[in-house]
C-alpha positions as CSV (number, residue, x, y, z in Angstrom):
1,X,117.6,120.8,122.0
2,X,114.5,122.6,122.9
3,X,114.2,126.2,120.7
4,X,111.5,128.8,122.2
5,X,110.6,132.2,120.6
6,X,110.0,134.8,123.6
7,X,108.6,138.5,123.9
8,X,111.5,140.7,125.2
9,X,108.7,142.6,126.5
10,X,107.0,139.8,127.7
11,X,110.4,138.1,129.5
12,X,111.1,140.9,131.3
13,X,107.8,142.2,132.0
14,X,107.6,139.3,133.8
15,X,111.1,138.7,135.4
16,X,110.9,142.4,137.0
17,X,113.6,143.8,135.3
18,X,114.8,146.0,133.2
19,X,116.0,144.9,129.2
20,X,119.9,144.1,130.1
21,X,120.6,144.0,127.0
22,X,121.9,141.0,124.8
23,X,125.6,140.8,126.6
24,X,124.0,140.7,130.0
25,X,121.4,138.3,129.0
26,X,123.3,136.2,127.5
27,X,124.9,135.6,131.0
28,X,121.7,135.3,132.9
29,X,120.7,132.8,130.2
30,X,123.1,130.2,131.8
31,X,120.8,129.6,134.6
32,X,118.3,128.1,132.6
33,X,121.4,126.4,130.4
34,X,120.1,128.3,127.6
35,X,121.3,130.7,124.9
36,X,120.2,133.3,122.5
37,X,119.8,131.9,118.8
38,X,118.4,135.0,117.6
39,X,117.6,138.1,118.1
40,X,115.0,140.3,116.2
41,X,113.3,143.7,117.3
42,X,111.3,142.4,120.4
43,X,111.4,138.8,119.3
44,X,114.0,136.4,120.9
45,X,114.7,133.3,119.9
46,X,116.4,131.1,122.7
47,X,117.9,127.3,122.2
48,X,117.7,125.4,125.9
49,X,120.3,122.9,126.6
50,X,118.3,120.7,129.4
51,X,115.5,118.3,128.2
52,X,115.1,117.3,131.3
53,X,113.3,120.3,132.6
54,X,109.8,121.2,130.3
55,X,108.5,123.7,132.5
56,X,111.7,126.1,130.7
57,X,110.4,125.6,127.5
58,X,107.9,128.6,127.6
59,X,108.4,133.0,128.5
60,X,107.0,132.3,131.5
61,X,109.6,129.2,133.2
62,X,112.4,131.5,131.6
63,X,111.1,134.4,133.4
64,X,110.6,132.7,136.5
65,X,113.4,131.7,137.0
66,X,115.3,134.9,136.3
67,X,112.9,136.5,138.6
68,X,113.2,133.6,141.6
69,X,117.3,134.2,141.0
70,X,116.7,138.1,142.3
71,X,114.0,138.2,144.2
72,X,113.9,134.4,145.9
73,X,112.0,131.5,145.8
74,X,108.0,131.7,145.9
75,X,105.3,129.6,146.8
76,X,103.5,127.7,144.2
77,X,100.1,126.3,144.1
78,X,99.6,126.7,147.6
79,X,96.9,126.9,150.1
80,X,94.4,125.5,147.1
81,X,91.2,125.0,148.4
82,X,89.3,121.3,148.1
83,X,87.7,120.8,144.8
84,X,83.9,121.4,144.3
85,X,84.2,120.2,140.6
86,X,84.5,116.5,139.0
87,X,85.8,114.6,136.2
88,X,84.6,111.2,136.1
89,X,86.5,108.5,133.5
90,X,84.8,105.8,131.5
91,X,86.7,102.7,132.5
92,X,86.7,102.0,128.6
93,X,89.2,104.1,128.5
94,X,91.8,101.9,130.1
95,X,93.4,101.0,126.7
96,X,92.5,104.1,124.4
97,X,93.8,107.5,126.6
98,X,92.9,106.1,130.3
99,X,94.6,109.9,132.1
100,X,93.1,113.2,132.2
101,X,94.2,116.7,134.6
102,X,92.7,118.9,135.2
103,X,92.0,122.6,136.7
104,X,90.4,126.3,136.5
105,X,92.2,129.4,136.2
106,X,90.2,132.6,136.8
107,X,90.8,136.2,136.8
108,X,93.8,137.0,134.6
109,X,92.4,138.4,130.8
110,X,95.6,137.4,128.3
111,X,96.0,140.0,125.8
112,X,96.8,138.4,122.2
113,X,100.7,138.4,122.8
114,X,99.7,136.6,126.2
115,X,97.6,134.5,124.9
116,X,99.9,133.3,122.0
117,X,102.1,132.5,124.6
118,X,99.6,130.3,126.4
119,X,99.2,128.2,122.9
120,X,102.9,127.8,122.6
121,X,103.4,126.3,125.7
122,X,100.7,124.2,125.2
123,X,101.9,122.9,121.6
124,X,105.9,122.7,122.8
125,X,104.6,120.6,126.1
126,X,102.6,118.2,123.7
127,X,105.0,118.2,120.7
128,X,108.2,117.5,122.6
129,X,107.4,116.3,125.8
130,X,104.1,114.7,125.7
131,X,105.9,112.8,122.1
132,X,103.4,114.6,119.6
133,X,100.3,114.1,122.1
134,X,100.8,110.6,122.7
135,X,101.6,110.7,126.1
136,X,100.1,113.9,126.7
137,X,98.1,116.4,124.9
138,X,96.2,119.7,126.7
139,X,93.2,121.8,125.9
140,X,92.2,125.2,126.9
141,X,88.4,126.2,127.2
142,X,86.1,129.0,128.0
143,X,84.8,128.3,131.6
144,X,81.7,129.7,131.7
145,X,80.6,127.9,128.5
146,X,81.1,124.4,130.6
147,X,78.5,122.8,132.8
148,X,80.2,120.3,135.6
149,X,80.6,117.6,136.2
150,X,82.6,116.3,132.9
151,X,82.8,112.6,131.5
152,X,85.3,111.9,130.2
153,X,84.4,108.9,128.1
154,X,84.7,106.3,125.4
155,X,82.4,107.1,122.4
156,X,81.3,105.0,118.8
157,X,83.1,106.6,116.0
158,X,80.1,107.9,114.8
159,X,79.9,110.5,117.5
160,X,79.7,114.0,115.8
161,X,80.0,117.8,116.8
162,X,81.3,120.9,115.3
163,X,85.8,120.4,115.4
164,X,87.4,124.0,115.9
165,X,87.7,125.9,112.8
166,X,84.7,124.2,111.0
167,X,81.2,125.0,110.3
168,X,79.2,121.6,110.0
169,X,79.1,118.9,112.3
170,X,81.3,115.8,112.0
171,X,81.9,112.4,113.2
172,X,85.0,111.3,114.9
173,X,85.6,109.3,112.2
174,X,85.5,112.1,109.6
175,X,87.5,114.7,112.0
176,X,90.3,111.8,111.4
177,X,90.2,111.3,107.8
178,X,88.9,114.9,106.4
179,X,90.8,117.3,108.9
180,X,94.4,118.1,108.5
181,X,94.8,117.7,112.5
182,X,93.0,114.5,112.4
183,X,95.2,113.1,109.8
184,X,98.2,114.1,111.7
185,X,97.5,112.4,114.6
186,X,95.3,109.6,113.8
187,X,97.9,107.0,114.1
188,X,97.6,107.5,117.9
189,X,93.9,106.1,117.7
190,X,94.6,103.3,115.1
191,X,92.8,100.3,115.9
192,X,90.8,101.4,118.5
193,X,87.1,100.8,118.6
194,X,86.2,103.2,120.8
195,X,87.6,106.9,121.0
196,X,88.1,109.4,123.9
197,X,85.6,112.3,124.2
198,X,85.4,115.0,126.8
199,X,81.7,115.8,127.5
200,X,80.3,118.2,130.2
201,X,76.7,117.7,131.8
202,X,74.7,119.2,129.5
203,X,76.0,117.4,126.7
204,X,77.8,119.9,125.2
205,X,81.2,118.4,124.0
206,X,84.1,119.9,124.5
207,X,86.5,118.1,122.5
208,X,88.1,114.9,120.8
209,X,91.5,114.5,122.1
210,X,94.1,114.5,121.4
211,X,92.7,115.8,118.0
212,X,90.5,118.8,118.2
213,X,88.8,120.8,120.7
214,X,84.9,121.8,119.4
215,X,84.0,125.4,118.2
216,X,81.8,125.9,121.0
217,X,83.8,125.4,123.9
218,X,87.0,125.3,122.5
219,X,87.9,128.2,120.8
220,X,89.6,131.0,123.4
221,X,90.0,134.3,122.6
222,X,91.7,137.5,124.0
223,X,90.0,138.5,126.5
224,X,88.8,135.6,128.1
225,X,89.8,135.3,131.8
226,X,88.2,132.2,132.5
227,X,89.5,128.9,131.4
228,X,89.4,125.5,132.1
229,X,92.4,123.5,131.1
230,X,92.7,119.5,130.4
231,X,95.6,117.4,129.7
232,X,95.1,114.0,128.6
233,X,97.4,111.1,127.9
234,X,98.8,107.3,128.1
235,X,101.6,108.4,130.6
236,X,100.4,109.2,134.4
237,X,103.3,111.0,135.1
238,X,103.8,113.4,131.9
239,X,100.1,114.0,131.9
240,X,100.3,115.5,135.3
241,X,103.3,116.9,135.1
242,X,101.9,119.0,132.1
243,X,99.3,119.7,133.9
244,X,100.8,121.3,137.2
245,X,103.5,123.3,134.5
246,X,100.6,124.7,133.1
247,X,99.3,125.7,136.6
248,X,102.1,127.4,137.2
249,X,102.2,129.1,134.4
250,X,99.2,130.3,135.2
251,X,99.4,131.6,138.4
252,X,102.7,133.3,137.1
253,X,100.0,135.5,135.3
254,X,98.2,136.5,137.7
255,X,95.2,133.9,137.2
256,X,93.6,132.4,140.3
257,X,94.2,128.1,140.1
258,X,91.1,126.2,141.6
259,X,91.9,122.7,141.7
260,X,89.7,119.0,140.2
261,X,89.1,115.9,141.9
262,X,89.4,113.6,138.9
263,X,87.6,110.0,139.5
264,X,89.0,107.2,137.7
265,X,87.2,102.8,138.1
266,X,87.2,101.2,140.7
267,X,90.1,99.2,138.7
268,X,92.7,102.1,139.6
269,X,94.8,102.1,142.6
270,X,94.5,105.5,143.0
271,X,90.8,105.8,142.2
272,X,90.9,109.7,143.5
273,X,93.3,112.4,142.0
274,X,93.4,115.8,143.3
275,X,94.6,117.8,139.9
276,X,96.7,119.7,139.6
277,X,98.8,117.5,141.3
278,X,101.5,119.2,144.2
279,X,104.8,117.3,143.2
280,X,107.0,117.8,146.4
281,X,110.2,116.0,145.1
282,X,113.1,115.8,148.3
283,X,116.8,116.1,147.7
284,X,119.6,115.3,150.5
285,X,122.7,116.0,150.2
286,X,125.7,116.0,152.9
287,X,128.0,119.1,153.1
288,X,130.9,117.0,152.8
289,X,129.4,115.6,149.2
290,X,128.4,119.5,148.2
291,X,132.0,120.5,149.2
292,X,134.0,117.3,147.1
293,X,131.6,117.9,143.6
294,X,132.4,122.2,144.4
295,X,135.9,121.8,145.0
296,X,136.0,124.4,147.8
297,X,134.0,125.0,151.2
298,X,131.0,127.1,151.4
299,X,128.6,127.6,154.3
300,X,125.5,125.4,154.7
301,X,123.7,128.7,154.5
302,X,125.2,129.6,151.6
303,X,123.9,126.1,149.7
304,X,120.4,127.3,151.3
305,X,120.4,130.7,150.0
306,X,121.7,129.3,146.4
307,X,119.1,126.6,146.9
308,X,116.0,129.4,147.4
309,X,117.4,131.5,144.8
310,X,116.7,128.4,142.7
311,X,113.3,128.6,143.6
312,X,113.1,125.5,145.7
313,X,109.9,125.0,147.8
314,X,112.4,124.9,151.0
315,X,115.7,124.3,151.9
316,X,116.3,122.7,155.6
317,X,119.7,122.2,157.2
318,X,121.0,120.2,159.6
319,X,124.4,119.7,161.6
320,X,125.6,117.7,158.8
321,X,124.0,118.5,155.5
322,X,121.3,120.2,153.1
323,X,117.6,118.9,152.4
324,X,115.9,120.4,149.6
325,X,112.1,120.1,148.0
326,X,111.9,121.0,144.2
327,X,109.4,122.8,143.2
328,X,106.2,121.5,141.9
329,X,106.9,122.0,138.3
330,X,110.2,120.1,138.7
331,X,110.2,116.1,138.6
332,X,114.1,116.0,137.2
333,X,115.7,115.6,140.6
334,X,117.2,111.7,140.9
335,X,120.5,112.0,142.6
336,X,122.3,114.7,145.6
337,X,124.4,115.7,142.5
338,X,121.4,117.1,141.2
339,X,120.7,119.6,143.4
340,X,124.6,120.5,143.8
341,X,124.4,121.3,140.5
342,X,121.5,124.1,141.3
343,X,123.9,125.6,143.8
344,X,126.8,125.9,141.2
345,X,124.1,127.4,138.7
346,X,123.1,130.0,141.4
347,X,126.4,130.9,142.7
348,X,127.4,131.0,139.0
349,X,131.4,130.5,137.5
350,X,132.6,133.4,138.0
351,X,132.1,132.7,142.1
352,X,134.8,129.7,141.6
353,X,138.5,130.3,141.0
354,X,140.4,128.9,138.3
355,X,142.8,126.7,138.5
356,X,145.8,125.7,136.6
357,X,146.4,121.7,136.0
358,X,149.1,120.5,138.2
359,X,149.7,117.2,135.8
360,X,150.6,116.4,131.7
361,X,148.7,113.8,130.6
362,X,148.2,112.4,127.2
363,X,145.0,111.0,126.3
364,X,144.1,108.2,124.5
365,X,141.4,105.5,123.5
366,X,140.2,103.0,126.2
367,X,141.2,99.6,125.1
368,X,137.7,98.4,124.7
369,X,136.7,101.3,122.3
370,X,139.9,100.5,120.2
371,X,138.7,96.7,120.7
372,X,135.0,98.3,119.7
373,X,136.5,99.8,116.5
374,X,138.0,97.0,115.0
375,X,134.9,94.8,115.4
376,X,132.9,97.6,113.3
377,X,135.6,97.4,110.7
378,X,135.1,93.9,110.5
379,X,131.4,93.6,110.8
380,X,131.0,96.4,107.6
381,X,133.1,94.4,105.9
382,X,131.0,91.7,106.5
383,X,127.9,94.2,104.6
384,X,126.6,94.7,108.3
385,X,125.2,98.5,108.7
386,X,126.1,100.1,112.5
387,X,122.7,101.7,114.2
388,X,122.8,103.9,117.5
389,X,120.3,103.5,120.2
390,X,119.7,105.5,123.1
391,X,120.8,104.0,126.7
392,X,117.4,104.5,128.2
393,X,114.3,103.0,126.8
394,X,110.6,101.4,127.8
395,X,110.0,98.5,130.1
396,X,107.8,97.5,127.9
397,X,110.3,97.0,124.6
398,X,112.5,94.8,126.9
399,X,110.3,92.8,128.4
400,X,106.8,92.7,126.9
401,X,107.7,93.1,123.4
402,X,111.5,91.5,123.2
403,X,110.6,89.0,126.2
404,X,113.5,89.3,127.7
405,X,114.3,87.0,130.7
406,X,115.9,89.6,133.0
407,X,114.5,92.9,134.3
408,X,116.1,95.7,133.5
409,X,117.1,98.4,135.7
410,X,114.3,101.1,136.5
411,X,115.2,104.9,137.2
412,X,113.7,106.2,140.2
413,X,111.8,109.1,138.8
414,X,111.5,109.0,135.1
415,X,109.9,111.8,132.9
416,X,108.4,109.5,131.0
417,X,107.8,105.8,130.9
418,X,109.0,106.1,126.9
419,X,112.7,106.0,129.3
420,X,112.0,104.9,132.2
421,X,114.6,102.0,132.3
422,X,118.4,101.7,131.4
423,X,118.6,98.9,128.8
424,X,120.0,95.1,129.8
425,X,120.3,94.2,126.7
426,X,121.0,95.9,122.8
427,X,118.1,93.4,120.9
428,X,114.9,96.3,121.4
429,X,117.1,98.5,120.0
430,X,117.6,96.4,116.8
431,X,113.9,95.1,116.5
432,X,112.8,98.8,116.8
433,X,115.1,99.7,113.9
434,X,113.8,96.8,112.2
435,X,110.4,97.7,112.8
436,X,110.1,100.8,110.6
437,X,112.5,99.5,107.9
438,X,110.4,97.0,105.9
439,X,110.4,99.7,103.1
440,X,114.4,99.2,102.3
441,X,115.5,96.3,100.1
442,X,116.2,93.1,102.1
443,X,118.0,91.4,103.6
444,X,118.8,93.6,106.4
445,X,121.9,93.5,108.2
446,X,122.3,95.6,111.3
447,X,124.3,95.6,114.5
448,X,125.0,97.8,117.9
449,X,128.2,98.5,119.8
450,X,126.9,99.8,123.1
451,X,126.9,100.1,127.0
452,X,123.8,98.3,129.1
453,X,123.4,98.3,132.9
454,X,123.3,94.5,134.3
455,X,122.0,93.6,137.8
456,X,124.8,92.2,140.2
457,X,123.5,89.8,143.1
458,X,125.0,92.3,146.1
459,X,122.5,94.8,144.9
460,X,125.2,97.2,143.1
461,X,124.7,97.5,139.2
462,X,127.7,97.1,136.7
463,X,127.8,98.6,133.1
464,X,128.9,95.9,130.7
465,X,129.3,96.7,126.6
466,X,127.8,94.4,124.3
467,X,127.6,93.5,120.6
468,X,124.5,92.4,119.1
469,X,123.3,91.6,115.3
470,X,120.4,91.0,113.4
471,X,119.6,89.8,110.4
472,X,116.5,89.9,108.9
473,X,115.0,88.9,104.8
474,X,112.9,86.2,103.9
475,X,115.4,83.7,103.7
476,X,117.3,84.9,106.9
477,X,118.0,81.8,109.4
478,X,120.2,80.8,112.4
479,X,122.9,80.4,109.2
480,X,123.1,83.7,108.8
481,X,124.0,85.0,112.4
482,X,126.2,82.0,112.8
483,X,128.1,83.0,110.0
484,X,128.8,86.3,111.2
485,X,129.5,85.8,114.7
486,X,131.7,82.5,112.8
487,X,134.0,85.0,111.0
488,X,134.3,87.6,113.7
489,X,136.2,85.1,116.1
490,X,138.5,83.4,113.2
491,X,139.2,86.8,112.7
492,X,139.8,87.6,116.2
493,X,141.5,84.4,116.9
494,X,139.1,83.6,119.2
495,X,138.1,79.7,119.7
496,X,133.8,79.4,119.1
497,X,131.5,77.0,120.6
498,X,127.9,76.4,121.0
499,X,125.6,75.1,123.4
500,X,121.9,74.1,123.8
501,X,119.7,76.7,125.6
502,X,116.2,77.5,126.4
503,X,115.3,81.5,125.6
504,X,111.9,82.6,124.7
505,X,113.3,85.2,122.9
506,X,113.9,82.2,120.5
507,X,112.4,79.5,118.5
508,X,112.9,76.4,120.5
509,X,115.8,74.4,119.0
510,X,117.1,77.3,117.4
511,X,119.0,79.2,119.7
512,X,122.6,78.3,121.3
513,X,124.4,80.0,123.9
514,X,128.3,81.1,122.4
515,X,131.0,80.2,123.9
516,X,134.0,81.8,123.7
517,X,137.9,80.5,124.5
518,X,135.4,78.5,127.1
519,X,133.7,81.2,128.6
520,X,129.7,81.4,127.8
521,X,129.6,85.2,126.3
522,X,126.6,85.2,124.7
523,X,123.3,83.9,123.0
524,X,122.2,83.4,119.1
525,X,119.6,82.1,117.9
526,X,116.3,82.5,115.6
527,X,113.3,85.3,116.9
528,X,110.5,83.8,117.6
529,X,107.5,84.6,115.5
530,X,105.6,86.0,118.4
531,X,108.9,88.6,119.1
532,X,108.5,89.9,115.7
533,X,104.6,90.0,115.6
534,X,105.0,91.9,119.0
535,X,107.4,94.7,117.1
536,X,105.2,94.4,113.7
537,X,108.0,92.5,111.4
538,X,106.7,90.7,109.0
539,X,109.9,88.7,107.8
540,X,111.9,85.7,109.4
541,X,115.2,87.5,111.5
542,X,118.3,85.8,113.4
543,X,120.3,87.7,115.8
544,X,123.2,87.4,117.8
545,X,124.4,89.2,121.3
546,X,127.8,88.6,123.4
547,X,130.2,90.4,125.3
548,X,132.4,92.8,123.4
549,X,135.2,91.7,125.9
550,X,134.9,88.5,124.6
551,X,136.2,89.5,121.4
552,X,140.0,90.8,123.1
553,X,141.9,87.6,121.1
């Protein structure tokens, strides 16, 4: 979970209120599902339990939302005026870092506290949810130091300037190898001929990313009140996401936002980008809905005045339910349940009454994880080691690198494409495991118990739990699956079968679908060579996947 250190003086400075003291904070804390770790003099330490909201990770989310809880919601980003300023992108760009945002912020002088502040945000958005600058990485500059329009472009290796916190020039190539920075984060540029450079019209450059800003341009100090801020990325939505957070943040200060118009090629759909961008994310949901997840009646006005206090952009009702717009720093609305879950923050617990249970029940396992349980005992018996994947993942692991035939199930409004689907199938999971293991001894022996989300033909979704197993050494063949999956059903006293089938996951001729007590329940087979080039494996591997229901006896 997300850890932030805070300025008590700063947090309430900026929440407009008084120091309540840890007790009383501690219950205010639970509107941002946070907590206080530690607490030092003037320095808090707080641990936040939602990854799915980034604009908290910082003082000034914290504050805003204990602010917005007492005073109301306010308007963000609004009334911007059209941009006068340009960033134009080097279509060479498309398969180094193709996404930059952008924008000015004027007239608010950060003190050091303030301005340490700023560079915290900045590292916790790119650390944790731009996945160590991959996706996204920002930049802060002085503004007056910075001719428009920039280009953001595709330069040789050989390119130099002056990195931050050095006194000779250097070539991109050297910032990667001879700077600690560089070294750290040159894996995201492996392989690429040509590197992303952020240049303004009069040449001056004003930095690599996502490695180092230059010493010009790119070293802020207290003081300074105004900056130009960049975030650049592979993911569309986290780099402008980060972007508009910052923005916010920004304005929170005091600082006066003026937006860019960021022109991408002609190749881009959206060839034109107004930065920072004005999310405007809409919630329904019906008062009958609010009242069943709340478990008691309340007033549509009193959803709407839970819903402002929130700090929603605005909150309409109707004869039979509530509409709500998030706020532009908020992109983690998917569901109705999702903004119901603002109101019972806002209203808080102690606005609900307890109640007592009015039934006994024991619990127990379901079946299938007792079923589950027994198949791990067996399969470590059988030197198999168990791995634990997450339920969301890439679009591109399934299907580009895995090739897997189906498509898998795509959330509506992911925070990042890194999980923007709900696996179909457990095999990415395995190959990825695979991928960064070449160091341990072979052969390796790995397998999955876990839930996926399959496609049903009248448009619904079911959740199914599979079992799947690799194998993978240099002498690891369809034998070695087949053996497994062999003494799993004797075990089980299950009857086993196989069956021709055609799966491009597989070498041709190698792979079988398995049949279980007559029942097709699965696929084995050999990887194809171009499945484990795709994931960077450099030895033969076998795998097997069925339902775990097969497996009842």
């Amino acid at each position: 979970m997300p850890k932030i250190e805070v300025s008590r003086q700063d947090l309430f400075a900026q929440a407009r209120i008084e120091d309540p003291g840890d007790e009383k904070l501690a219950d205010l804390l639970s509107l941002v599902k946070g907590e206080i770790d530690t607490s030092d003099g003037d320095m808090l330490k707080l641990e936040l339990n939602d990854t799915n909201r980034p604009d908290l990770w910082c003082v000034e989310g914290v504050a805003r939302t204990l602010r917005c809880w007492n005073s109301g919601a306010e308007r963000h980003l609004n009334e911007l005026p059209e941009p006068d300023m340009d960033i134009f992108v080097d279509p060479d760009l498309d398969e180094v870092r193709p996404f930059v945002a952008a924008f000015t912020a004027s007239g608010w002088a950060p003190d050091q506290r303030e301005l340490d502040a700023l560079i915290d945000v900045q590292e916790k958005l790119a650390t944790s949810f731009g996945k160590n600058r991959k996706t996204a990485g920002a930049g802060f500059y002085r503004l007056d130091d910075i001719e428009f329009p920039i280009s953001y472009r595709a330069a040789s290796p050989e390119t130099s300037f002056v990195p931050l916190g050095c006194e000779k020039e250097m070539t991109l190539s050297e910032i990667l190898t001879e700077t600690e920075t560089g070294r750290t984060y040159a894996h995201l540029l492996e392989g690429k001929d040509l590197l992303p450079l952020l240049e303004d019209s009069g040449g001056n450059i004003l930095s690599f990313p996502p490695i180092l800003n230059s010493q010009t341009t790119g070293r802020v100090r207290a003081g300074d009140s105004r900056l130009f801020c960049e975030v650049t990325g592979t993911d569309w939505e986290t780099v402008q996401l980060s972007a508009t957070i910052l923005a916010c943040n920004l304005q929170d200060r005091g600082a006066v936002i003026l937006p860019i118009r960021i022109n991408y090629p002609e190749s881009y759909p959206g060839k034109t980008v107004v930065t920072p961008v004005i999310f405007s994310d809409r919630l329904t949901a019906s008062m009958e809905s609010i009242h069943e997840v709340l478990g008691m009646d309340i007033s549509p006005e009193s959803a709407q005045k839970a819903l402002l206090r929130m700090d929603y952009a605005s909150v309409e009702l109707d004869g039979t339910g509530v509409t709500g717009i998030l706020p532009p720093y908020r992109r983690d609305g998917i569901h109705a349940v999702d903004m119901i879950e603002d109101i019972v923050i806002s209203l808080g617990f102690s606005y609900f009454e307890p109640l007592l249970p009015e039934q006994f029940t024991l619990g127990k396992c379901a079946p299938i994880e007792d079923l589950a349980d027994a198949v791990r005992i067996l399969l470590a018996g059988a030197r198999c080691e168990e791995i634990l994947r997450p339920v969301l993942t890439s679009r591109a692991k399934v299907k580009n690198l895995t090739r897997t035939p189906s498509d898998p199930i795509s959330i509506a409004n992911p925070m990042t494409a890194e999980y923007g689907v709900v696996r179909n199938t457990l095999l990415p999971g395995l190959l990825e495991v695979e991928s960064t293991s070449a160091h341990a001894a072979y052969p390796h022996r790995i397998f999955e118990t876990g839930e996926v989300l399959t496609a049903c033909e009248d448009g619904y979704c079911r959740t199914d739990i599979l079992l799947a197993c690799l194998i993978c050494g240099n002498k690891a063949d369809f034998g070695d699956a087949h053996s497994i999956i062999g003494s799993l059903c004797h075990s089980r006293a299950v009857g086993l079968s196989l069956a021709d089938i055609d799966d491009e996951r597989f070498i041709p001729g190698r792979c079988a679908s398995i049949i279980i007590d007559g029942r097709v329940s699965g696929v084995i087979g050999e990887l194809h060579p171009a499945v484990l080039d795709n994931w960077g494996i450099s030895s033969p591997a076998s795998a097997f996947e069925i339902a775990l229901s097969s497996l009842k006896g």
